[in-house]
HTML snippet that shows the backbone in 3Dmol.js (N, CA, C, O; Angstrom):
<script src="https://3Dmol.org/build/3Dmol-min.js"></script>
<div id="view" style="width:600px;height:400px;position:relative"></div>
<script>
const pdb = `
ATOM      1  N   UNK A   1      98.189 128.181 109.199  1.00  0.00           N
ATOM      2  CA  UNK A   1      98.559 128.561 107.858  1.00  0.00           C
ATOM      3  C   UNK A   1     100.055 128.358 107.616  1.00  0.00           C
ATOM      4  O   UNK A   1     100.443 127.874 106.553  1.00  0.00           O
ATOM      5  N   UNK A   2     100.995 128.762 108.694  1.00  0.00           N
ATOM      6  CA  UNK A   2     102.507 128.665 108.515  1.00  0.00           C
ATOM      7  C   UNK A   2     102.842 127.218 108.097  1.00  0.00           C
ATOM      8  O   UNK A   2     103.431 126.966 107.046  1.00  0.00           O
ATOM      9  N   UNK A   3     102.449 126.320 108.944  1.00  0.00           N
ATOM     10  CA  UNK A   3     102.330 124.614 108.777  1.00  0.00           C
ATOM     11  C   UNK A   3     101.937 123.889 107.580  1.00  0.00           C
ATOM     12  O   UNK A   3     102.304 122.736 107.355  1.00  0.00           O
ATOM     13  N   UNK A   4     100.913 124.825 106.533  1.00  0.00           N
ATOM     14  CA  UNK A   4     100.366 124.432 105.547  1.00  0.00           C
ATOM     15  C   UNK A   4     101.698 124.960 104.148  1.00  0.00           C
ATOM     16  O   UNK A   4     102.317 124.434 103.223  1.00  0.00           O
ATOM     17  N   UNK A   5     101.556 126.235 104.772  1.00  0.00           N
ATOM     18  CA  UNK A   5     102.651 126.930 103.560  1.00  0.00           C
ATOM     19  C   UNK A   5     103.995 125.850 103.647  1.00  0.00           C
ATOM     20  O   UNK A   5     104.442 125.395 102.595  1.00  0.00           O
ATOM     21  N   UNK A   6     104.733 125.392 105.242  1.00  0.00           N
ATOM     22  CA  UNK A   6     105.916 125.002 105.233  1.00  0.00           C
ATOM     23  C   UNK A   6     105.811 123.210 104.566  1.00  0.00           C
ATOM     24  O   UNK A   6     106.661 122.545 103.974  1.00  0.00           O
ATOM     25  N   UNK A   7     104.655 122.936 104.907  1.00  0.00           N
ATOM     26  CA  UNK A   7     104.293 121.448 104.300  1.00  0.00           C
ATOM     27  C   UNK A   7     104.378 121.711 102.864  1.00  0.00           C
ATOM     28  O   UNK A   7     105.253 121.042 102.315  1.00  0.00           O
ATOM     29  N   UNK A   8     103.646 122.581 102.016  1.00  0.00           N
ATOM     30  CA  UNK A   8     103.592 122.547 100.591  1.00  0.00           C
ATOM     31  C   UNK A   8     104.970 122.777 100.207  1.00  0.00           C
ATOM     32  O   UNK A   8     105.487 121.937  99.470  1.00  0.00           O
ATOM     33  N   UNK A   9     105.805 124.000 100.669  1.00  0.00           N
ATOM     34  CA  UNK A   9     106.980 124.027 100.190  1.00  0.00           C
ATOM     35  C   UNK A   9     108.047 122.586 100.379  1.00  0.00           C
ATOM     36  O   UNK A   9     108.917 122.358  99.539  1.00  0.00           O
ATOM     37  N   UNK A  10     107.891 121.934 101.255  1.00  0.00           N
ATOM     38  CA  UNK A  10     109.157 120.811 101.496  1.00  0.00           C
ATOM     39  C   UNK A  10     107.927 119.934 100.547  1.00  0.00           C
ATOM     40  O   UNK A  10     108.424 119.501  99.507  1.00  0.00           O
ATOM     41  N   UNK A  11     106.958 119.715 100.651  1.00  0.00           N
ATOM     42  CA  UNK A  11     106.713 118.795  98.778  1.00  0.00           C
ATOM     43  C   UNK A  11     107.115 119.132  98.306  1.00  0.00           C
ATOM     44  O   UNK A  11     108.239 118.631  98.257  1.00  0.00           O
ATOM     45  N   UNK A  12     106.884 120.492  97.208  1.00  0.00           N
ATOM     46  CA  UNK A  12     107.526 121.122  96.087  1.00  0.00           C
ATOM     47  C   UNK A  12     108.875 120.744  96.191  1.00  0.00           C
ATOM     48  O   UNK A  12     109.319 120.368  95.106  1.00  0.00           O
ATOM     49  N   UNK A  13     109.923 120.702  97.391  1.00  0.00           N
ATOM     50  CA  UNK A  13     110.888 120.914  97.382  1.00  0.00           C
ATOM     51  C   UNK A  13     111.643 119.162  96.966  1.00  0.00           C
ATOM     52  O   UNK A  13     112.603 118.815  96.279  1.00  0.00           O
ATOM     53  N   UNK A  14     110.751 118.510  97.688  1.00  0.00           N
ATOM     54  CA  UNK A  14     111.206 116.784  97.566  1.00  0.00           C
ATOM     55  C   UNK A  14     110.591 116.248  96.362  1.00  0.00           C
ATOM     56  O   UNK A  14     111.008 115.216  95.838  1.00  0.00           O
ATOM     57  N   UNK A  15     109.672 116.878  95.937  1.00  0.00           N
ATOM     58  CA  UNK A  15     109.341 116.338  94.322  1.00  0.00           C
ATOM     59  C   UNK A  15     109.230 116.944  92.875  1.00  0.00           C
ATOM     60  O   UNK A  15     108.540 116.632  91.904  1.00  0.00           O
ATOM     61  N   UNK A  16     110.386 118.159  93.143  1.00  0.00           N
ATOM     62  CA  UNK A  16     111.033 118.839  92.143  1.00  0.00           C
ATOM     63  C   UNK A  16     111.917 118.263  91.440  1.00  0.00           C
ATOM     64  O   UNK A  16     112.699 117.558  92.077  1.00  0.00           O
ATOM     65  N   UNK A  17     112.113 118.347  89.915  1.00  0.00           N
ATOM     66  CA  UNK A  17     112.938 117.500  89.453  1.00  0.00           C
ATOM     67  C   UNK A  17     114.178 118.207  89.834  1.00  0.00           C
ATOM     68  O   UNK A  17     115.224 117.594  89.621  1.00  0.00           O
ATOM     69  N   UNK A  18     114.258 119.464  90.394  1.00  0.00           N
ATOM     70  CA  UNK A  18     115.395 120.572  90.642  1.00  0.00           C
ATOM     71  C   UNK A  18     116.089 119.828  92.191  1.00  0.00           C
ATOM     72  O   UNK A  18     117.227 119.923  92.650  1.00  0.00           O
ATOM     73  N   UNK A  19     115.341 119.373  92.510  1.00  0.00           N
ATOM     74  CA  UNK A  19     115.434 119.016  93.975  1.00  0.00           C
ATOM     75  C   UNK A  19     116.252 117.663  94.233  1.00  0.00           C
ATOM     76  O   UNK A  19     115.832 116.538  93.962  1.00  0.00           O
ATOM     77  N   UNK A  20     117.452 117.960  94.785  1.00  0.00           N
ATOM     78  CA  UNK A  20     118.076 116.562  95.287  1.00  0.00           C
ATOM     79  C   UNK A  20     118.414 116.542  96.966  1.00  0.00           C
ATOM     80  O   UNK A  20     119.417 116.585  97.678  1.00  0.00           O
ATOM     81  N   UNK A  21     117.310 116.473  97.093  1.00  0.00           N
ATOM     82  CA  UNK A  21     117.321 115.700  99.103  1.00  0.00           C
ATOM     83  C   UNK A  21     117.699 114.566  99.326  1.00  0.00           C
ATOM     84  O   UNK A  21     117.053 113.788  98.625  1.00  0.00           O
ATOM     85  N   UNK A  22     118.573 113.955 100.078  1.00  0.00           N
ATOM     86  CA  UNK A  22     118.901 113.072  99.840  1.00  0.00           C
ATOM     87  C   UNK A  22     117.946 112.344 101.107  1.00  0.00           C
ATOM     88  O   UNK A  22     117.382 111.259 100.965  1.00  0.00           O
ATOM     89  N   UNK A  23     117.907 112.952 102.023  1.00  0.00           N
ATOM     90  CA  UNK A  23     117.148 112.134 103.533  1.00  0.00           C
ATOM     91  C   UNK A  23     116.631 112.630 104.066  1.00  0.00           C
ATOM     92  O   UNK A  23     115.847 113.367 103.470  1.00  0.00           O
ATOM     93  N   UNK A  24     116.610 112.665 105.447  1.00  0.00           N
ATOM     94  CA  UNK A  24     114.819 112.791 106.239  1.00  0.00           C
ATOM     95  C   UNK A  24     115.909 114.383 106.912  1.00  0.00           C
ATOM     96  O   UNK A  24     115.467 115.516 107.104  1.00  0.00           O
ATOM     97  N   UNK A  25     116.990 114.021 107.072  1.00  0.00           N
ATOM     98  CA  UNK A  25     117.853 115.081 107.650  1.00  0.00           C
ATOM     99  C   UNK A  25     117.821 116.630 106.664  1.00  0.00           C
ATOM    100  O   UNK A  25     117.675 117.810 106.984  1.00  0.00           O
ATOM    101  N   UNK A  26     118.011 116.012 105.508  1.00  0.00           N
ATOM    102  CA  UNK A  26     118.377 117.116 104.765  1.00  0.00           C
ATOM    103  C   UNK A  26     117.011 117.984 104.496  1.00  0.00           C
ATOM    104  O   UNK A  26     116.878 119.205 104.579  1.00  0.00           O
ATOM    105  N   UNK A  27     116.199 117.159 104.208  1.00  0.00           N
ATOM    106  CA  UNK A  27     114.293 117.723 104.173  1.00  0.00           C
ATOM    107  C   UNK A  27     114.277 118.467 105.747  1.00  0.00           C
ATOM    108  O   UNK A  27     113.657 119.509 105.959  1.00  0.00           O
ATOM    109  N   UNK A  28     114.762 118.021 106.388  1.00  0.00           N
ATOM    110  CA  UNK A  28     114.502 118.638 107.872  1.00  0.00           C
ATOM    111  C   UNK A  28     115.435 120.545 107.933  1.00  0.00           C
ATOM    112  O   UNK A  28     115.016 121.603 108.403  1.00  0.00           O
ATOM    113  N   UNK A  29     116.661 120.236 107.281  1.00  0.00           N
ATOM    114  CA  UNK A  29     117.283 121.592 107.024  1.00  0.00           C
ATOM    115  C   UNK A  29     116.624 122.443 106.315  1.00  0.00           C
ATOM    116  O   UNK A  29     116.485 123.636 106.584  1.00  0.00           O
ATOM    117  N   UNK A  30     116.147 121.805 105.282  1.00  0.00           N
ATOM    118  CA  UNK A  30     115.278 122.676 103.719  1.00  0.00           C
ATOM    119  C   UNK A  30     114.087 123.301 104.334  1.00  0.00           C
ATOM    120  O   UNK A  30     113.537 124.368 104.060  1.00  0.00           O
ATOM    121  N   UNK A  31     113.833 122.486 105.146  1.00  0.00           N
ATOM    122  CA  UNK A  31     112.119 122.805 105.884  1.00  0.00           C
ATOM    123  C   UNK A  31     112.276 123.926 106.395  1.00  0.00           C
ATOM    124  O   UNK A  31     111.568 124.889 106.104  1.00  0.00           O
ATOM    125  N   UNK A  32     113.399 123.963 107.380  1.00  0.00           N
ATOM    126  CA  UNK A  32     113.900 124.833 108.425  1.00  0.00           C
ATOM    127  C   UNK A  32     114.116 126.467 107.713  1.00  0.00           C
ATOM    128  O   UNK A  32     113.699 127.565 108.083  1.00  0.00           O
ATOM    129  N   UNK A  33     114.883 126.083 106.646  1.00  0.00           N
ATOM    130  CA  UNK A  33     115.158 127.788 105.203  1.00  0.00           C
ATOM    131  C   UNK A  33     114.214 127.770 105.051  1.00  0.00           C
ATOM    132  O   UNK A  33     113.706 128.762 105.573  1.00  0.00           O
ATOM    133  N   UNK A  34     113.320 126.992 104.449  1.00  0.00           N
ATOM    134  CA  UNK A  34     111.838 127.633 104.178  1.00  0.00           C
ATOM    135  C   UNK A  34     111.078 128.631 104.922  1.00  0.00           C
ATOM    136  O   UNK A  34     110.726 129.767 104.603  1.00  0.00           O
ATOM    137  N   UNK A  35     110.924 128.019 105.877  1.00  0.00           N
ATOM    138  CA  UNK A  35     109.983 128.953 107.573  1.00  0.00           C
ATOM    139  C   UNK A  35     111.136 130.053 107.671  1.00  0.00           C
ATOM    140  O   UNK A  35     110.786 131.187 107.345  1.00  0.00           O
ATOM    141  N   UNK A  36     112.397 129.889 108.054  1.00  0.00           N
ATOM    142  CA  UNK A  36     113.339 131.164 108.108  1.00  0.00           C
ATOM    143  C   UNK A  36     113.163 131.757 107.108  1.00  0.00           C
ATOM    144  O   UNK A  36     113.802 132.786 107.330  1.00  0.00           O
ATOM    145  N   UNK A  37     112.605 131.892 105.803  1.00  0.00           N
ATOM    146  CA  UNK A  37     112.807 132.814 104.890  1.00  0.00           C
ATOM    147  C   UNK A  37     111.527 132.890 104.048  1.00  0.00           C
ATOM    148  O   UNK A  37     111.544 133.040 102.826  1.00  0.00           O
ATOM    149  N   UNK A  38     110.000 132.732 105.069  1.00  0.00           N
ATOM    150  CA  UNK A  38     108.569 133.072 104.957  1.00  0.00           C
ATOM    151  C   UNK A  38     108.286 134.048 104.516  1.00  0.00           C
ATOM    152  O   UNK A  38     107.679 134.107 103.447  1.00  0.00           O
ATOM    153  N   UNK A  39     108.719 135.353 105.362  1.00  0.00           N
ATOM    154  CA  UNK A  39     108.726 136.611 105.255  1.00  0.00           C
ATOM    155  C   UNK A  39     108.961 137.582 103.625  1.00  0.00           C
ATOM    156  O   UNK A  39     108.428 138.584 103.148  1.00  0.00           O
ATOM    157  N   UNK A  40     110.248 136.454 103.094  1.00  0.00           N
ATOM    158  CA  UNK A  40     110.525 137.078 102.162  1.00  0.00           C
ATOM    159  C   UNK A  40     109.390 137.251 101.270  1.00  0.00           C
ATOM    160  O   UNK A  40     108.346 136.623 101.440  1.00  0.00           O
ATOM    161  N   UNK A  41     109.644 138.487  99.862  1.00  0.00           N
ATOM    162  CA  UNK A  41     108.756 138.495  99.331  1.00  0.00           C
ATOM    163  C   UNK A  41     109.310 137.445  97.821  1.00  0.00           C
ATOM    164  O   UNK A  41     110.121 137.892  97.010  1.00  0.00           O
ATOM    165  N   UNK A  42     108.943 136.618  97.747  1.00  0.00           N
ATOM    166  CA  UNK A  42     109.584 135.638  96.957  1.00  0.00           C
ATOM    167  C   UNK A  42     108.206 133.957  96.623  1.00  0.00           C
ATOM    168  O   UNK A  42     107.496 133.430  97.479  1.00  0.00           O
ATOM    169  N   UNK A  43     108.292 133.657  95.410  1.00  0.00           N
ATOM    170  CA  UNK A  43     107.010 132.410  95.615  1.00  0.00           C
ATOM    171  C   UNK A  43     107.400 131.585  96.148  1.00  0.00           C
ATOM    172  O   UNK A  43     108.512 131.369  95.665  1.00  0.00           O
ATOM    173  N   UNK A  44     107.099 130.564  97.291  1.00  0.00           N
ATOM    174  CA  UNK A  44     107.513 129.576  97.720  1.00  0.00           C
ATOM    175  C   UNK A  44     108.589 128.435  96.893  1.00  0.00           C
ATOM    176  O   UNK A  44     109.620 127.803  97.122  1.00  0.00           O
ATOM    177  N   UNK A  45     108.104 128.540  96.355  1.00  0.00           N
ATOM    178  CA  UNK A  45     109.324 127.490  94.970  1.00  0.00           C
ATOM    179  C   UNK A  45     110.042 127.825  94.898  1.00  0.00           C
ATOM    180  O   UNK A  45     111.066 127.148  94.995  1.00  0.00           O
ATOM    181  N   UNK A  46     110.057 129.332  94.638  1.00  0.00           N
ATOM    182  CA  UNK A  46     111.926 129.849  94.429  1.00  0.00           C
ATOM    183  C   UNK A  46     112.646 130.129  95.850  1.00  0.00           C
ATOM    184  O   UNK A  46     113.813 130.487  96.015  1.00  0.00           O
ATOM    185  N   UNK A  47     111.472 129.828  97.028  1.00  0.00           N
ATOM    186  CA  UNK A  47     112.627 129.844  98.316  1.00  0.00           C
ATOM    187  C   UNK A  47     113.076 128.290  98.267  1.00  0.00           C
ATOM    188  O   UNK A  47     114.212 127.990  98.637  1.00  0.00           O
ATOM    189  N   UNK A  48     111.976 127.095  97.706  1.00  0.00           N
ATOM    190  CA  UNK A  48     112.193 125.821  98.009  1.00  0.00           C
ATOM    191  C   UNK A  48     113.834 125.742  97.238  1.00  0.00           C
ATOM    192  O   UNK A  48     114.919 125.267  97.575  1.00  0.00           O
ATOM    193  N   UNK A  49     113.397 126.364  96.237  1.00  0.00           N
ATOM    194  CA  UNK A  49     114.528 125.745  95.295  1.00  0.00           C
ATOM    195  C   UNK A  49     116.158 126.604  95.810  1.00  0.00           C
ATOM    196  O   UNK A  49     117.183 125.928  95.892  1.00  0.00           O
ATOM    197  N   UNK A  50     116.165 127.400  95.969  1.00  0.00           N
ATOM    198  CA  UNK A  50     117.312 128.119  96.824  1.00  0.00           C
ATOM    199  C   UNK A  50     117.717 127.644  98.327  1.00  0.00           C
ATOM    200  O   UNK A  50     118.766 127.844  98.941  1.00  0.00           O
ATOM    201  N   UNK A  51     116.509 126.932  98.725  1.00  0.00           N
ATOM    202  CA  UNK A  51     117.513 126.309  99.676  1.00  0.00           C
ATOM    203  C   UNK A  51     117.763 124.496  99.804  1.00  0.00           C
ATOM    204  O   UNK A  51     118.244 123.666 100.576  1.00  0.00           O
ATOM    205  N   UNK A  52     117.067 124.589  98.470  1.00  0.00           N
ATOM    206  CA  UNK A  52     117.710 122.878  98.175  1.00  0.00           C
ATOM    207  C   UNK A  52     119.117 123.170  97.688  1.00  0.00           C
ATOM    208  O   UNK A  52     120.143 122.560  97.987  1.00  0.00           O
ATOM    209  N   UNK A  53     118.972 124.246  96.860  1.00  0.00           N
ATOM    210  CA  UNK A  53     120.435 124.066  96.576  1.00  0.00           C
ATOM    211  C   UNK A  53     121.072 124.761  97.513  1.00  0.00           C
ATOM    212  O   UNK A  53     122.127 124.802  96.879  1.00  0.00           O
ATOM    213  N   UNK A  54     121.313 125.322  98.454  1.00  0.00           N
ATOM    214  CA  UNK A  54     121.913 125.777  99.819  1.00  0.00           C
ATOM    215  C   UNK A  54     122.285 124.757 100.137  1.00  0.00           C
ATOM    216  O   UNK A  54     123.515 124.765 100.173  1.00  0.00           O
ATOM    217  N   UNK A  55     121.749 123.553 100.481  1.00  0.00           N
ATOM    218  CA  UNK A  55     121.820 122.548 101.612  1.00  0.00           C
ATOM    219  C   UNK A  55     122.647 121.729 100.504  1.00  0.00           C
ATOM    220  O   UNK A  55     123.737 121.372 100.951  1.00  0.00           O
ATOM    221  N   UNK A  56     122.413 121.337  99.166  1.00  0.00           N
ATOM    222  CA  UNK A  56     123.448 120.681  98.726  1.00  0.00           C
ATOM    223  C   UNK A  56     124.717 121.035  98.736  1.00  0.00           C
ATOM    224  O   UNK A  56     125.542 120.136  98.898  1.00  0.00           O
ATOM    225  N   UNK A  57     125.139 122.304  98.580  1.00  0.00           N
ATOM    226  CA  UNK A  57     126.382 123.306  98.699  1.00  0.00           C
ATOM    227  C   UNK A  57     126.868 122.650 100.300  1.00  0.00           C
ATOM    228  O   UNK A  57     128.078 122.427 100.288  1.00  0.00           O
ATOM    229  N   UNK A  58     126.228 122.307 101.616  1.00  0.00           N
ATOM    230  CA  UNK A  58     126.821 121.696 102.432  1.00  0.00           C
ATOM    231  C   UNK A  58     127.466 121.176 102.381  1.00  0.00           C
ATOM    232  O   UNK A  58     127.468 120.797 101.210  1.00  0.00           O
ATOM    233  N   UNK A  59     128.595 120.533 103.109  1.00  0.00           N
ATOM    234  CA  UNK A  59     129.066 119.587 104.068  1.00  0.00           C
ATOM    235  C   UNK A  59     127.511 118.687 104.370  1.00  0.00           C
ATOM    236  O   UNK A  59     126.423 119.103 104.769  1.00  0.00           O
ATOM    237  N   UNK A  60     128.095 116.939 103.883  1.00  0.00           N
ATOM    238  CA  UNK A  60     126.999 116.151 105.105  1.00  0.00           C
ATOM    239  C   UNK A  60     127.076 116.384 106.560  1.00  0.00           C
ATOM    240  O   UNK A  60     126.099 116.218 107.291  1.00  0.00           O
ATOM    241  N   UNK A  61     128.585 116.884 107.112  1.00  0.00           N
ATOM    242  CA  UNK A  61     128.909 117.273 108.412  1.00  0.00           C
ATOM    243  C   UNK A  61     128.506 118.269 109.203  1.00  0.00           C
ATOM    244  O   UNK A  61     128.560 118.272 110.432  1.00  0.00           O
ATOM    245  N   UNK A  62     127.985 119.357 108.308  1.00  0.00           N
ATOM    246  CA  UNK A  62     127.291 120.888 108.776  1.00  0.00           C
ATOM    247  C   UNK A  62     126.933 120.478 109.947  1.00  0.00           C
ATOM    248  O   UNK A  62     126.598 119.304 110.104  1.00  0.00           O
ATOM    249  N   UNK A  63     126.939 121.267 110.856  1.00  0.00           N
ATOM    250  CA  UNK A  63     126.057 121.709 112.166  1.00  0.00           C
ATOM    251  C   UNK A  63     125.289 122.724 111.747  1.00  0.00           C
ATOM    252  O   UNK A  63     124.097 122.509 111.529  1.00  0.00           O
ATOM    253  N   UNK A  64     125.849 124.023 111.560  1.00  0.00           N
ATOM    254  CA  UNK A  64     124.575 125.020 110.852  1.00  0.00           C
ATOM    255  C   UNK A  64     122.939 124.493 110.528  1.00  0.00           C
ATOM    256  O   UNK A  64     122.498 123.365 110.308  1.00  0.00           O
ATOM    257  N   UNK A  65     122.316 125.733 110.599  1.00  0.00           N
ATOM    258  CA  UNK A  65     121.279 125.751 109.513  1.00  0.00           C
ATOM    259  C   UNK A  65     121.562 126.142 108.528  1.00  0.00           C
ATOM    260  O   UNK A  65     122.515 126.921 108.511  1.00  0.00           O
ATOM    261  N   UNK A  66     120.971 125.843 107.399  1.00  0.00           N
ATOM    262  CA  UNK A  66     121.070 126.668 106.043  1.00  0.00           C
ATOM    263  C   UNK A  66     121.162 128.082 106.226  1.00  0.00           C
ATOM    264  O   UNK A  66     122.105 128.619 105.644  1.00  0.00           O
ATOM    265  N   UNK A  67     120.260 128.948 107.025  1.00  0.00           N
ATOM    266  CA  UNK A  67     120.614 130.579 107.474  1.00  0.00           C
ATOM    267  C   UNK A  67     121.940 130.631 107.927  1.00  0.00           C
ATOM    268  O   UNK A  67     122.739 131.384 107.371  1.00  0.00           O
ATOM    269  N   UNK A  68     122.443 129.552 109.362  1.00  0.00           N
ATOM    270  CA  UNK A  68     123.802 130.316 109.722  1.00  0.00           C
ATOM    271  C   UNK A  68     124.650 130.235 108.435  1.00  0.00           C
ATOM    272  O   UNK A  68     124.637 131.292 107.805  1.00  0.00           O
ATOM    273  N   UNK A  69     125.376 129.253 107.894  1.00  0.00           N
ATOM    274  CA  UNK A  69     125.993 129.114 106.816  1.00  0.00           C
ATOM    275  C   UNK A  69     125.824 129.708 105.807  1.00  0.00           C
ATOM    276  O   UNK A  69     126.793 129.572 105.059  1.00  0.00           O
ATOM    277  N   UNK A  70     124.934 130.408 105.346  1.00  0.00           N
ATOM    278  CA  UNK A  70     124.712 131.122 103.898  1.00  0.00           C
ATOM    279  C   UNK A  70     125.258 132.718 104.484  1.00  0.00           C
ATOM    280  O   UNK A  70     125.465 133.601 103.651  1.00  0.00           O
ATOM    281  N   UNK A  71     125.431 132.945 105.726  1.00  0.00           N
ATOM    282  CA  UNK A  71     126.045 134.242 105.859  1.00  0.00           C
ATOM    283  C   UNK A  71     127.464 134.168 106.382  1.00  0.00           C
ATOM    284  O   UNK A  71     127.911 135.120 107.022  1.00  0.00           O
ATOM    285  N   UNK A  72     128.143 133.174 106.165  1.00  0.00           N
ATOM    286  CA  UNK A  72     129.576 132.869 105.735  1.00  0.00           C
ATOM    287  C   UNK A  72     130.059 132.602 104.370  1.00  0.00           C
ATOM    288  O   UNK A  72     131.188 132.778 103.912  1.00  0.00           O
ATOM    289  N   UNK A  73     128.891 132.098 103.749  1.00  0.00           N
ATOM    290  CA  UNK A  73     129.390 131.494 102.307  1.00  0.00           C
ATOM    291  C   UNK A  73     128.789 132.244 101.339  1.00  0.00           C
ATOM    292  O   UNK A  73     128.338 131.692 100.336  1.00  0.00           O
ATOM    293  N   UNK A  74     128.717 133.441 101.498  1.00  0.00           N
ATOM    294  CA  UNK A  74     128.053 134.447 100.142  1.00  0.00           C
ATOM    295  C   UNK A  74     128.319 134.472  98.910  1.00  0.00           C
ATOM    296  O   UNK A  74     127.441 134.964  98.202  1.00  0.00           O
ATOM    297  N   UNK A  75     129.341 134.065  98.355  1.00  0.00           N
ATOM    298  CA  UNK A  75     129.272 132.946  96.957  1.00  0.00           C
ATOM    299  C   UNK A  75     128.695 132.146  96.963  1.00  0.00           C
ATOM    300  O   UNK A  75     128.111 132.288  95.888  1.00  0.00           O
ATOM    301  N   UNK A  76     128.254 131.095  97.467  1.00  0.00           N
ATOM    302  CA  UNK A  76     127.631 130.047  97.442  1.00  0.00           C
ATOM    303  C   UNK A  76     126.201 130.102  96.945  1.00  0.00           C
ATOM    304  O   UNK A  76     125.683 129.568  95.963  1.00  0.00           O
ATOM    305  N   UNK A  77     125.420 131.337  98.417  1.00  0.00           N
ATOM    306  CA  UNK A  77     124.371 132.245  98.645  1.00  0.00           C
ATOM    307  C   UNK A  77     124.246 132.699  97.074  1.00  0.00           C
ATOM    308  O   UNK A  77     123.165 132.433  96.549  1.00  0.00           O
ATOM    309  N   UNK A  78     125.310 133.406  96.201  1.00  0.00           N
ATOM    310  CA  UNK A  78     124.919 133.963  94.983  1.00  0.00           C
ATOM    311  C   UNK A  78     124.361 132.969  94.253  1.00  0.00           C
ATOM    312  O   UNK A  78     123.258 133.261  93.790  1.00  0.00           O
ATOM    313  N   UNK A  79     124.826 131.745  93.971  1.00  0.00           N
ATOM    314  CA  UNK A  79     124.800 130.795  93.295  1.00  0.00           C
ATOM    315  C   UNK A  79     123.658 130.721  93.376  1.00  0.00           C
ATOM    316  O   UNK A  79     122.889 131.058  92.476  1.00  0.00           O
ATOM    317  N   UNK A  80     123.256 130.170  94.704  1.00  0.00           N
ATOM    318  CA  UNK A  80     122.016 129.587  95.121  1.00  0.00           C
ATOM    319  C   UNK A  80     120.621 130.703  94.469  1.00  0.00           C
ATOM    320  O   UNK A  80     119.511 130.320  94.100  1.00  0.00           O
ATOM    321  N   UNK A  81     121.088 131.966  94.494  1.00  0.00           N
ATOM    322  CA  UNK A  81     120.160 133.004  94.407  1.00  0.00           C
ATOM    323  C   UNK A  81     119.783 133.082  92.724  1.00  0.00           C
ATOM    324  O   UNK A  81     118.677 133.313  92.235  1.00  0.00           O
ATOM    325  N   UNK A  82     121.136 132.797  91.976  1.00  0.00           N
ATOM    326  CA  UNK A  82     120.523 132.866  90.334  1.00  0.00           C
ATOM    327  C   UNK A  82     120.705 131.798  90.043  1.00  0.00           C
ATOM    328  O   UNK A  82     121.054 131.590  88.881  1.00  0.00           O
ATOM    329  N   UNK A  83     120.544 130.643  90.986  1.00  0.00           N
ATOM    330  CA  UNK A  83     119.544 129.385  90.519  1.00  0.00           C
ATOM    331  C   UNK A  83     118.135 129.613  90.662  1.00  0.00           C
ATOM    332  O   UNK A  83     117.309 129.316  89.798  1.00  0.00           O
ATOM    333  N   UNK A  84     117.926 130.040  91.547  1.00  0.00           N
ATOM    334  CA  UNK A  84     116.508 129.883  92.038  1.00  0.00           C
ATOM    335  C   UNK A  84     115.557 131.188  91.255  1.00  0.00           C
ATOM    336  O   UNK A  84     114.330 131.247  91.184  1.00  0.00           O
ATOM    337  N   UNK A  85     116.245 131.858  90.888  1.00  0.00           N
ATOM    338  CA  UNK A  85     115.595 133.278  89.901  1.00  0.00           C
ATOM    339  C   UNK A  85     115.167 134.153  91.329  1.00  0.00           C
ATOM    340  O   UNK A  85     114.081 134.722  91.431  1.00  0.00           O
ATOM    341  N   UNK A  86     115.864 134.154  92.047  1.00  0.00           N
ATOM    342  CA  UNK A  86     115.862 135.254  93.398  1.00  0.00           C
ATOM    343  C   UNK A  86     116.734 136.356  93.961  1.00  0.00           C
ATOM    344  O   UNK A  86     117.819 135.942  94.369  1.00  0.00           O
ATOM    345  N   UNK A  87     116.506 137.798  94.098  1.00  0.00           N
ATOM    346  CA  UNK A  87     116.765 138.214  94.040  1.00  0.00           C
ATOM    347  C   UNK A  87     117.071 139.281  93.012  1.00  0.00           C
ATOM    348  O   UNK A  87     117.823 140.214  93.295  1.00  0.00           O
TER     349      UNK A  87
END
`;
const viewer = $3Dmol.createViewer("view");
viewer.addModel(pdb, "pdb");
viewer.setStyle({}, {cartoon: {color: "spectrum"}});
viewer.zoomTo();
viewer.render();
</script>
């Protein structure tokens, strides 16, 4: 079931018009916030879409995941949060 939920969300997430992924790397980060942030109580879309825009807020250079970095950059995190209608 986790595999199914994390597959539907990185579609939603790569064929959102909200959504700018640029590569196989960046879908690979987005994927990664998604599954890290399952738990939440939130619809999959509005985690997709909060951490597309997380990962655009990157550096192409990041090492992070989208989790480590969003708990250094809590402006960013806000942004990301009343884009996505979360929180």
């Amino acid at each position: 079931m986790k595999s199914i939920t994390l597959a539907l969300a990185l579609g939603i997430a790569l064929f959102s018009s909200h959504a700018a992924i640029a590569n196989a790397d960046d879908a690979k980060w987005v994927a990664q916030c998604v599954s890290d942030n399952q738990a939440e109580k939130a619809a999959i879309e509005v985690i997709s879409k909060y951490c597309v825009c997380m990962n655009n807020k990157m550096s192409d250079n990041e090492t992070q995941s989208i989790t480590q970095w969003e708990r250094t950059h809590v402006t960013e995190a806000k942004a990301c949060d009343k884009v996505a209608g979360w929180r």
